[in-house]
Every structure is written in structure tokens, then in C-alpha cells.
N, C-alpha and C positions, 0 to 999 in steps of 0.2 A: 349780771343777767345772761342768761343761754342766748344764741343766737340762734335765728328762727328757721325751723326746718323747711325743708321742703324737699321736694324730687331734682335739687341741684344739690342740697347737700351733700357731703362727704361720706362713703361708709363711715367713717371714723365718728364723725359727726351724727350721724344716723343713731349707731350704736350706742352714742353716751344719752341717749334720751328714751325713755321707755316706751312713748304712747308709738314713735315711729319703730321701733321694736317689735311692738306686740303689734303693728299694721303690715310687717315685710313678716314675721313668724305665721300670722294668719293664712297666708299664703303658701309660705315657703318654709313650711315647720324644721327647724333646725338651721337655716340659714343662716342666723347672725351667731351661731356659735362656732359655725364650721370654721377648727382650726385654721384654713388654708384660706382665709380670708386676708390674711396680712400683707401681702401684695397688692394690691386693689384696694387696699383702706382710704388712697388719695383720690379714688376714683369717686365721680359725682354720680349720687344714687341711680339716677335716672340709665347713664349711659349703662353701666351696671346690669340692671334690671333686662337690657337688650340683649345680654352675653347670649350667645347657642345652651351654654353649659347652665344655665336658670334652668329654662326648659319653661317658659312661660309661655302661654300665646297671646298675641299682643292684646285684645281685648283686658286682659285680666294686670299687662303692664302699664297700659293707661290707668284701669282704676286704682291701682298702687298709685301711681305720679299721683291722680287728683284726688287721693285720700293726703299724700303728705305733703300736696300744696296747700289743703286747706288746715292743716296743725297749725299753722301761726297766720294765715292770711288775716289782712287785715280789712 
């Protein structure tokens, strides 16, 4: 069984699941295929999501966390 995603998950982690895929692409069109992600792959989504180089504003990083906290909440 997968382990359950959320906004502390791993990129790496992040990555091998579709539905959190298509939740950070929605957003951030091309993000999870940008080569230069492999660096950061240990890094837990959330802290991530805060980089300068996203280019998010925080409104819109909140509702990513509480979109991919609720993929597996229970």
C-alpha cells in the first residue's frame, strides 16, 4: 500500500502519485517535470512550496498544503 500523502510528504513522494501531481501542475504548470528538481526531491512538500523561486503567494500555498492534506486524511 502507498503511503499517505499530504503537504509533509516528500517531492519524491509527491511525484510517484498522480492525484498530488495533477494538484501542484494545477498550479504550477510544469513543476513536477522540471528537470532541476532532483536536489530538493528529500525535501517535504510544504517547506518547498515556500521557496522565493515557486513564485507563489502564500494564499494560493495554503490551499495546495490543504488540498494535499486532505488526499488521504482520515
Amino acid at each position: 500500500m502507498n503511503m499517505a500523502i499530504s503537504s509533509k510528504s516528500t517531492l519524491a513522494e509527491i511525484l510517484e502519485d498522480p492525484r498530488a501531481v495533477a494538484i501542484i501542475e494545477e498550479y504550477v504548470p510544469g513543476f513536477t517535470s522540471n528537470p532541476e528538481l532532483g536536489p530538493v526531491a528529500s525535501m517535504k512538500m510544504k517547506t518547498l512550496l515556500k521557496f522565493p523561486q515557486v513564485g507563489l503567494p502564500h494564499d494560493t500555498i495554503k490551499e495546495i498544503i490543504a488540498r494535499l492534506d486532505a488526499l488521504d486524511a482520515q
